[in-house]
Every structure is written in structure tokens, then in C-alpha cells.
MARMARTI-975887 format. One record per residue (C-alpha): residue in one letter; x, y, z. Coordinates in steps of 0.25 Angstrom, whole numbers, plus 5000, padded with zeros to 4 digits. Each point is the difference from the previous one (the first is absolute). Example, Ala and Ser with C-alpha at 12.3 -4.5 7.8 and 13.67 -1.06 7.14 Angstrom:
MARMARTI-975887
R residu    u    v    w
R      a 5049 4982 5031
R      s 5006 5014 4998
This chain:
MARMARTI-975887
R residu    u    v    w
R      x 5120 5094 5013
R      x 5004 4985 5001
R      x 5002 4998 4985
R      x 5011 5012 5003
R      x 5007 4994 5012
R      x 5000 4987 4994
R      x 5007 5003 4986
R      x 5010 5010 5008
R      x 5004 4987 5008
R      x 5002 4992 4987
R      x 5008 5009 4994
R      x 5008 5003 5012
R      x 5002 4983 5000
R      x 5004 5000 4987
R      x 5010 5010 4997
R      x 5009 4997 5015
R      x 5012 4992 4998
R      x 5000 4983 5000
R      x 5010 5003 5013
R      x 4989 5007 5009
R      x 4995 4988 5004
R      x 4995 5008 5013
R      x 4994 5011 4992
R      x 4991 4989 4991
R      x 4995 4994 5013
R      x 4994 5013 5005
R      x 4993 5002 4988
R      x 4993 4986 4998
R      x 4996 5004 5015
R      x 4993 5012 4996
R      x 4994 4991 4987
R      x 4995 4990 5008
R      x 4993 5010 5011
R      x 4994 5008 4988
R      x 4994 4989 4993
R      x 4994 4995 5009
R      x 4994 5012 5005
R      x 4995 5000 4985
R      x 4996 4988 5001
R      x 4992 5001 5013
R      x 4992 5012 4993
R      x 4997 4993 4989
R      x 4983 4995 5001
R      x 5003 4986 5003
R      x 4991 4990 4992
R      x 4993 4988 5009
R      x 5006 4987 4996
R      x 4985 4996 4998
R      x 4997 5010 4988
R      x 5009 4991 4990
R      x 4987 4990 5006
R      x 4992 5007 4989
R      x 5009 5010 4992
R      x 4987 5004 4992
R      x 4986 5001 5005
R      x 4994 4986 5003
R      x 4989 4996 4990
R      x 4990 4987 5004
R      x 4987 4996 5002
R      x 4991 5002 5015
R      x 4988 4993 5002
R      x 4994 5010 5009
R      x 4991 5007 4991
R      x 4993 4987 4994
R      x 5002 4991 5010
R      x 5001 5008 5014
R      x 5001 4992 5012
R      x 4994 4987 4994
R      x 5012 4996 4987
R      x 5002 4985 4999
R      x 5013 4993 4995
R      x 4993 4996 4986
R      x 4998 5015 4999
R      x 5014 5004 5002
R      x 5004 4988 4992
R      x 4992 5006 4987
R      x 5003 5012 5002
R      x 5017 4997 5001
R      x 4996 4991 4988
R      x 4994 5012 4992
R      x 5014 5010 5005
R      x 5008 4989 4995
R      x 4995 4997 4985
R      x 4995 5015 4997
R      x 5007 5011 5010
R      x 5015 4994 5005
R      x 5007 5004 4986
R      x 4995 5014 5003
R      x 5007 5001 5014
R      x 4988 4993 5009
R      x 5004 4993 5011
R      x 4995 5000 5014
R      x 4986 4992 5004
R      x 4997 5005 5013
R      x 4988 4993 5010
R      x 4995 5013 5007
R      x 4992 5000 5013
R      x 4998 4989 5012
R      x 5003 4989 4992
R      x 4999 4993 5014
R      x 4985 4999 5001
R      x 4991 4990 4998
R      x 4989 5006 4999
R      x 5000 5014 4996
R      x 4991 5008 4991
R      x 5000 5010 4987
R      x 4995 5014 5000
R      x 5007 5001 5015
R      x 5005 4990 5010
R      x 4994 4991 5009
R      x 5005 5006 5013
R      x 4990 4992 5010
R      x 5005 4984 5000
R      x 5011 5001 4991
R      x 5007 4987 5000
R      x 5015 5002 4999
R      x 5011 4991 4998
R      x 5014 5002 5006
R      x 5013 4992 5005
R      x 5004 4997 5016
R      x 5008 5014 4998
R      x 4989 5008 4996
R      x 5002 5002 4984
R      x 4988 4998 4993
R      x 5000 4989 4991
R      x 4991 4999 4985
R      x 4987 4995 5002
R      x 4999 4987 4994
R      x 4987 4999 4996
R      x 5004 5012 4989
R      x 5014 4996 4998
R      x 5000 4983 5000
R      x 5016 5002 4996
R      x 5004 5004 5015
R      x 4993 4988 5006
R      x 5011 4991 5009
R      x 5006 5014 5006
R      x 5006 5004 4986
R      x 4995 5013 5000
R      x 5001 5009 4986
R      x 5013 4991 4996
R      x 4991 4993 4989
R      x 4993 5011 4996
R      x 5014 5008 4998
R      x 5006 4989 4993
R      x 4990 4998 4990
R      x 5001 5017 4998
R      x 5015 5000 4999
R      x 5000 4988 4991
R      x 4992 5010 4988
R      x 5012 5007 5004
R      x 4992 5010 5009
R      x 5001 5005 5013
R      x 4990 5000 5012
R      x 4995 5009 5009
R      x 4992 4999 5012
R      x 4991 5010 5009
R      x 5001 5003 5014
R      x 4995 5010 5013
R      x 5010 5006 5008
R      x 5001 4995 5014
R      x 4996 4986 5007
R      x 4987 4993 5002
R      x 4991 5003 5010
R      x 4999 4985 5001
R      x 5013 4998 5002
R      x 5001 5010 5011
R      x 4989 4994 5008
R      x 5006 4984 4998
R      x 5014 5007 5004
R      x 5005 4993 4989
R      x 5016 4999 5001
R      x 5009 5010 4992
R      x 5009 4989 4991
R      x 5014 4999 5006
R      x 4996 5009 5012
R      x 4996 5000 5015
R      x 4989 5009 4997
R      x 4986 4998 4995
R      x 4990 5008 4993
R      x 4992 5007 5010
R      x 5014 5005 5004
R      x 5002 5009 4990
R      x 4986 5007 4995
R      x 4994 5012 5001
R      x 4987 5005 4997
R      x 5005 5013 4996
R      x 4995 5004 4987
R      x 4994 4986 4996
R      x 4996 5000 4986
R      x 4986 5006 5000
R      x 4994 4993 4988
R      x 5006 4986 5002
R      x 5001 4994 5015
R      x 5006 4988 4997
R      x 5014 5004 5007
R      x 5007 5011 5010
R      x 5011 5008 4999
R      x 5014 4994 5002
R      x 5006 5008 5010
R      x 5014 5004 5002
R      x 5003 4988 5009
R      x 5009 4990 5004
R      x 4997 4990 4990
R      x 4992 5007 4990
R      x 5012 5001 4990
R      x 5000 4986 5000
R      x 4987 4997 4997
R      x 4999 5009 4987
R      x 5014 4991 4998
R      x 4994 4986 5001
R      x 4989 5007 4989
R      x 5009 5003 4990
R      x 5009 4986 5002
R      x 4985 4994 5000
R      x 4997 5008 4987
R      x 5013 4996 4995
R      x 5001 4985 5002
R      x 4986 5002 4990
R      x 5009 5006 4990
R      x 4992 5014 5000
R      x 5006 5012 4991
R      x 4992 5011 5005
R      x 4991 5004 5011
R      x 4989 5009 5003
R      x 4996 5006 5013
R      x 4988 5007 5003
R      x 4998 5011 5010
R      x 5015 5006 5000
R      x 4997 5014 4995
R      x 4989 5007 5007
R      x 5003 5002 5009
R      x 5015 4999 4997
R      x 5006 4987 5010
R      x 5015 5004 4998
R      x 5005 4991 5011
R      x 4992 4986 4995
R      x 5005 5006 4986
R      x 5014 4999 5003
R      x 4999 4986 5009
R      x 4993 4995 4987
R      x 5013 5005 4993
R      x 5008 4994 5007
R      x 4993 4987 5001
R      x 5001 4998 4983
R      x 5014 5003 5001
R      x 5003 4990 5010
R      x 4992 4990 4993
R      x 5008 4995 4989
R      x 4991 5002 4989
R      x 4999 5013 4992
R      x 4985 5003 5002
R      x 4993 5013 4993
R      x 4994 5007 5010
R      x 4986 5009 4998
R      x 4995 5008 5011
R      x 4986 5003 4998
R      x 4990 5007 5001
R      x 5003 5014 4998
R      x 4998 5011 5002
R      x 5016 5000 5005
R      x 5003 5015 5006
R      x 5008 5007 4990
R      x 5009 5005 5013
R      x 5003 4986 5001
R      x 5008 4999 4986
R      x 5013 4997 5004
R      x 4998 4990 5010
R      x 4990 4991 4992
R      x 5008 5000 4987
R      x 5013 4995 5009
R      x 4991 4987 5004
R      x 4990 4996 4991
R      x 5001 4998 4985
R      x 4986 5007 4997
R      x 4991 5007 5010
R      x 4984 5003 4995
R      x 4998 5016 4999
R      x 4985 4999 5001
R      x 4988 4990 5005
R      x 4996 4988 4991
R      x 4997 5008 4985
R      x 4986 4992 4995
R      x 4994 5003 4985
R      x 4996 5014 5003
R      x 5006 5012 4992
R      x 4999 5007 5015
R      x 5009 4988 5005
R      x 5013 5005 4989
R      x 4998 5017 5000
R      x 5002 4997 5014
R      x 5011 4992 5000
R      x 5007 5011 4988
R      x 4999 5010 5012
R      x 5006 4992 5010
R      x 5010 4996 4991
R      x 5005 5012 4999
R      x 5009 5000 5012
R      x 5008 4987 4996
R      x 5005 5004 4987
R      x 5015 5003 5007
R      x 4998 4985 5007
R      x 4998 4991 4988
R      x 5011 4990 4999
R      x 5009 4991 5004
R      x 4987 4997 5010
R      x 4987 5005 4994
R      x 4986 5008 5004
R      x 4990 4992 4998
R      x 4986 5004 4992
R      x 4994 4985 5005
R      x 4994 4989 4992
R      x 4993 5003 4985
R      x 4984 4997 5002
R      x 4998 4997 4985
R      x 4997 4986 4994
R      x 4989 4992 5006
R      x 5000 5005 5015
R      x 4992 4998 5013
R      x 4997 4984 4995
R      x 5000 4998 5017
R      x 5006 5013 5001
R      x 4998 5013 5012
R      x 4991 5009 4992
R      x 4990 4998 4991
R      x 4998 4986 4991
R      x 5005 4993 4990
R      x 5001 5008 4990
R      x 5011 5007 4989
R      x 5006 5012 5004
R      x 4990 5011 5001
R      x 5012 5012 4992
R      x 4998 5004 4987
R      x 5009 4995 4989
R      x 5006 5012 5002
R      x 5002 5001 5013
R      x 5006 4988 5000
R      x 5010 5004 4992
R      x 5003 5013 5008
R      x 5002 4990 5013
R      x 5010 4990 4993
R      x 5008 5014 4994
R      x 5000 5006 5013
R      x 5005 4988 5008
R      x 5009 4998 4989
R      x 5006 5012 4999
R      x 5002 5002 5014
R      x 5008 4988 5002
R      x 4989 4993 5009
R      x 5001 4985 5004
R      x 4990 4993 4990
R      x 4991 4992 5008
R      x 4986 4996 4992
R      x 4988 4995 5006
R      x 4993 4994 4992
R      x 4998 4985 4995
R      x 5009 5000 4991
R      x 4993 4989 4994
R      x 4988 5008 4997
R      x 5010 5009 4991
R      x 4992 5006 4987
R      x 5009 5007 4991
R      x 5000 5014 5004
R      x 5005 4995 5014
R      x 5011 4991 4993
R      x 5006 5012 4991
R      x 5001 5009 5012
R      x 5009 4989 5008
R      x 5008 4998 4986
R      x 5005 5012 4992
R      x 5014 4999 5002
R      x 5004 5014 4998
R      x 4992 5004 5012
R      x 5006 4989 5007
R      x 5015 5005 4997
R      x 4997 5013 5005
R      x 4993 4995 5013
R      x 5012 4992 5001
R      x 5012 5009 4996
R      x 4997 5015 5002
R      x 5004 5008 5011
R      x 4997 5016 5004
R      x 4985 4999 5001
R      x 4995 5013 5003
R      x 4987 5007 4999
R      x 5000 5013 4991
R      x 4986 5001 5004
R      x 4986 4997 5006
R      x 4990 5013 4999
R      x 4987 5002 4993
R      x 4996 4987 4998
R      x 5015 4997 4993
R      x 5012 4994 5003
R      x 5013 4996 4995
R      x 5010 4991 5004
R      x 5014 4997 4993
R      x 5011 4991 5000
R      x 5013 4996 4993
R      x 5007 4988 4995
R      x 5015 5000 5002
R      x 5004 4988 4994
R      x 4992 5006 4985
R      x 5000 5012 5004
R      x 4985 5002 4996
R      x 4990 5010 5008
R      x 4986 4996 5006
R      x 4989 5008 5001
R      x 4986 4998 5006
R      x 4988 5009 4999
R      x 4987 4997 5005
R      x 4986 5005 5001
R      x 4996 4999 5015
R      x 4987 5010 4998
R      x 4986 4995 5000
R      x 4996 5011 4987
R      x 4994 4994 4991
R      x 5010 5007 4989
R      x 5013 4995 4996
R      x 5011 5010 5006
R      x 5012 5004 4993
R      x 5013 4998 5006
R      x 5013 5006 4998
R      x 5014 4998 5003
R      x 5012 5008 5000
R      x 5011 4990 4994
R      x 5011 5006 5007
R      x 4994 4996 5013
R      x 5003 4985 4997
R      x 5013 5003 4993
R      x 4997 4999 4986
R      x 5005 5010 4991
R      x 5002 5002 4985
R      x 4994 4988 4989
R      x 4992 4987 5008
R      x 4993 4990 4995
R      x 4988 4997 5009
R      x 4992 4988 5001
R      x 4987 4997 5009
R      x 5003 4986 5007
R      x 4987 4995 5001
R      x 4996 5000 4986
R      x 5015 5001 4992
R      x 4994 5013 4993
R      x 5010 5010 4998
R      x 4998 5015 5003
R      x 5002 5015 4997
R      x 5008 5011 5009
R      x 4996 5014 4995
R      x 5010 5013 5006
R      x 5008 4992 5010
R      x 4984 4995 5006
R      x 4996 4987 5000
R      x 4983 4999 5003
R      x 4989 4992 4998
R      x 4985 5000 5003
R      x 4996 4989 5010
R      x 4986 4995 5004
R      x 4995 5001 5013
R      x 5008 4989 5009
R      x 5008 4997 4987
R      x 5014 5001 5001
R      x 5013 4999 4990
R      x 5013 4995 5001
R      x 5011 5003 4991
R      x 5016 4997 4997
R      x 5009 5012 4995
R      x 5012 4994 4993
R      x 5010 5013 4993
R      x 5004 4998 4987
């Protein structure tokens, strides 16, 4: 109906007579008023999803390192990213949890004398004894500089809220009247971590979460993870946090984490994070990914410009000083493995490893590198589910720029027998003669009656690319 009106104004403006000046006025009026109720109706795209226009890829040392990482570790592990992973689109090294403590512990945390380090204005500082760079009140600015001179960028890890500690010092708020114990609440503190309270919606609590993000920025941080935003769902910290990285002067990623984010909460999180985890941490357990296939089923419509997050990929040497288990290579099978990297892939997850990289042997390597799988992660669009029953699902995508087709079948049943399955080609657009190619092996394959199947192993999966002729 506004496409009508709209083209009836312009012909009407363009057929009047040069001399009916009074006519042409009114009709840019009514131009001006219905274009910018178009344009009000339009879905608005934050100015922070040009931040990451594609999913974020990088490394996390959670899941080797956990709560203990030290800067030579961080260092190797940028080192490796930059030599083996950057030309493949790898970027972010990210320092995950309390970073701040001297003395914590692996497999868990050491909540009974933890010694923290923080400034006068209650931000906590890195613990020098793990990262010798920050000594003198430098903070991470070393440790970022040496990232961003491979030509990577750096992330950090943080929990919602403020210290405890800083609450009970009643540590002044930076550039404020107010101090800490001022604007806490011990509603919904974090249950499994007590190092900090809520911030409440207080006088002064906006400028806290601001003198973080102008700390963070000063240290020249590209992207920042908080913990305990999405269960349950903290929509007033969210939007201060917002509000704070805008402010800040420095484009900073932001990840909320850990899931599992409501689904009713879709429109709201995607207008103020750039990625948003959709489940708890996901470990090397084939239970950990059929899991997350289900859940994922409610943020297909959500992916992009800001993306659902599947969290980080537990392959590679994992759990070194880790939460669960020991040092040890990931426990999925070759295939599995596989069917984890598709499935993120294909679903336009942020790509966060956590593992050494490092400790890389060459089945790990070939999953971070085949570039066709990359390009799709990185250009598709319209990922959707056709579906997920019987132990089988199917996802697919398309390629605008090549116009190619993706398709991803996989094997989720626990049978010992291969399953076959089978797809309609007309439900991912393809129709007439296509070429068919799997991408993780560079195989061609065959399409019989309009049906494109194939026989996978339990837990296997495969990925193909449909290019018409």
C-alpha cells in the first residue's frame, strides 16, 4: 500500500507544470512524511553489528586453561593463530575467566581466600604474578599490543556486576559522588561464582559499567565476554552494558554468555550484543551437540547481522588446567568431530576454539582450514532447518554472491547402522542439472530422480555444495 501511494505521488510530481511551484511543495511534503514512515519501519541495524559483520572466529583459553591461563600461554597460543590460522580469517585471542586472581585453581575455582587485584575505583586489575606485562598499573595494554602487532585482535573475560570487595571498601565510582556499596543488590547474584553483586539500577551504576569499558578501552580490548547475562536473562545490566561500549570510544565485540538465552528474549538481545550463547558450556560429549541441534532450532530466523551463539569447539588438546576432566585430547570421535565443525559452520556460529592450539595434530588443523567451509560460514545467508526427527537432520543455506546451495546431513542416532538420508532437492532450491561436491573431502557426488541421499555412520555427518550447471 505504500509502494502505491508513493509511486502515485511521483507521477503526480512529475507530470504538474514547472509554474505550480505550490503544487510541487505539497507533494515533497507528503514524500518527505511517507518516507520517513518507511523508513521508520524498516528493521533498524545496530551501528555495532558493522563490529563483526560476520561471525567472530578466535581462540578462548577456557577450555584448556580455565581460570589459571598465564600470558606466556596466551602469547603461544596468538603466536600459533598468527603463523597457521589468520590467513584463514582467525583473529580474536580472548583471556576467559578471573584473570584477576592470584591464586586460583583448575578444575573449579578457589572461592575460599581468593586474592584479587583491583584499582581505587573498584575494576579489577590482571594478577601480575600470571601476567608480568601489566606490572607498573599497565593493565592488559602490553599484552594487547603484542596481540595486535600479529595483526590480531584481543579479548578479554569478565562477570556482570561489581566486586563484592569493592562493595564492602565502598570504593568510589570514577568521576562520581557515589561509591560502590551504593549501587549493589544482592538480588540474583550469580549462584556459581561469588566474586561480585548485581549492579542495580542506581544513580551511579551507569557510570561504573562506563569507567569499565573506558578502562578496557585504554588496554586497547576488541572484544569482551560477560558471564552470567542470559540465565536468567539481566535485560537492564544488558542495555547499561550497551550503552557503556557505545560511549566508550572503542568498538568493542560484545559476547554475552552463557546461555541458555530465552528464545522470548530474541529481539532484545540481538539489538545489543553481537553474539549471545544458546546453550551452557558445550564439553567433548556427543550429548553436549545433539543438544545444542535442538535448541538451535529456535534461532534459525535470528542469525545475522548479530549471531546465536553454539559456544566454544572442545576439540584439540583440552582440560590441560581445564573445569572438567584432564589433560587430555578431545574425547569425540573423528567423526563427530566433524559433525561439530559442520554444524557450527553451517549455522553461522561465532568459532571460538578451545583448545591449545599449539598441541594441534593434523586432523585438528584441516578442520580450522578448508576454505570452502570457511566461505560458507562466512558468506551464506537463509540458514534453516528442513529437519531434525529419527535420529536425522538437515540443515541448508545459500550463497548469494555464487549463488551456490549447502546442505548438511547428519547422523545424530546412537544405531550402530549407517542410516540413509534423503532430500528433496527442491526444498533447498535446486532444480534441473547440479554438480555436487562433498566439502570436506573434495569428492564429487551423484543426485538420482530430483533426491540427493547418502548413507552416514552413526554420529557422522556430511556436507555438501550444489552449484547448477
Amino acid at each position: 500500500m505504500k509502494s502505491i501511494i508513493l509511486n502515485s505521488a511521483l507521477i503526480r510530481f512529475t507530470s504538474c507544470k514547472l509554474q505550480d511551484l505550490a503544487m510541487k511543495i505539497r507533494v515533497c511534503i507528503i514524500l518527505a512524511g511517507i518516507l520517513f514512515v518507511c523508513a521508520r519501519n524498516l528493521p533498524a541495524q545496530p551501528v555495532f553489528a558493522q563490529w563483526a559483520k560476520t561471525p567472530p572466529m578466535g581462540w578462548n583459553s577456557w577450555d584448556c586453561y580455565g581460570p589459571t591461563v598465564e600470558e606466556h600461554e596466551v602469547k603461544a597460543n596468538a603466536d600459533y593463530m598468527a603463523q597457521y590460522l589468520k590467513p584463514y580469517g582467525w583473529e580474536y585471542i580472548v583471556v576467559d575467566i578471573r584473570w584477576f586472581v592470584e591464586n586460583d585453581k583448575a578444575g573449579g575455582y578457589n572461592q575460599a581466600d581468593p586474592r584479587y587485584v583491583m584499582d581505587e575505583y573498584g575494576r579489577y586489575q590482571p594478577a601480575v604474578n600470571r601476567f608480568p606485562s601489566a606490572a607498573g598499573g599497565k593493565g592488559f595494554r602490553p599484552l594487547a599490543d603484542y596481540i595486535h602487532s600479529k595483526g590480531l585482535k584481543f579479548g578479554i573475560h569478565i562477570m556482570r556486576g561489581i566486586p563484592k570487595q569493592a562493595v564492602e571498601k565502598k570504593l568510589p565510582i570514577k568521576g562520581t559522588p557515589y561509591t560502590a556499596d551504593q549501587i549493589y543488590s544482592t538480588d540474583l547474584q550469580c549462584t556459581w561464582l561469588r566474586d561480585n553483586y548485581t549492579i542495580a539500577d542506581k544513580p551511579g551504576a551507569q557510570a561504573y559499567y562506563s569507567s569499565l569499558m573506558a578502562l578496557y578501552a585504554s588496554w586497547g580490548v576488541d572484544f569482551l565476554k560477560i558471564d552470567d547475562l542470559s540465565r536468567p536473562y539481566h535485560k537492564r545490566e544488558i542495555e547499561m552494558i550497551r550503552k557503556a561500549i557505545d560511549l566508550c570510544g572503542r568498538p568493542i565485540v560484545l559476547s554475552a554468555s552463557p546461555g541458555e538465552t530465552p528464545a522470548s528474549e530474541a529481539l532484545h538481545v540481538k539489538n545489543h550484543v553481537n553474539m549471545w550463547r544458546m546453550v551452557d558450556d558445550v564439553w567433548d560429549t556427543w550429548g553436549h551437540l545433539t543438544h545444542l541441534m535442538k535448541v538451535a532450532e529456535s534461532w534459525y530466523p535470528h542469525i545475522a547481522p548479530t549471531w546465536p551463539d553454539c559456544d566454544m569447539i572442545p576439540l584439540g588438546r583440552i582440560a590441560i588446567r581445564g573445569e572438567r576432566g584432564s589433560d587430555r585430547m578431545t574425547r569425540l570421535t573423528r567423526d563427530e568431530q566433524y559433525s561439530l565443525v559442520t554444524f557450527f559452520s553451517i549455522f553461522r556460529s561465532p568459532l571460538m576454539f578451545g583448545g591449545d592450539l599449539p598441541s594441534n595434530d593434523e586432523l585438528t588443523l584441516s578442520l580450522l582450514t578448508n576454505r570452502e567451509v570457511l566461505r560458507m560460514h562466512r558468506e551464506s545467508t537463509d540458514a534453516r532447518q528442513l529437519f531434525q526427527e529419527n535420529g536425522k537432520v538437515a540443515v541448508t543455506s545459500r550463497n548469494p554472491l555464487s549463488g551456490q546451495k549447502y546442505l548438511a546431513l547428519f547422523n545424530t542416532s546412537d544405531s550402530p547402522e549407517p542410516a540413509e538420508i534423503r532430500v528433496d532437492l527442491q526444498r533447498i532450491g535446486v532444480s534441473g542439472k547440479c554438480g555436487v561436491k562433498n566439502m570436506w573431502t573434495g569428492e564429487s557426488a551423484s543426485i538420482s530422480d530430483g533426491r540427493f541421499s547418502v548413507a552416514l555412520r552413526p554420529h557422522a555427518c556430511g556436507l555438501y555444495v550444489f552449484e547448477e550447471k
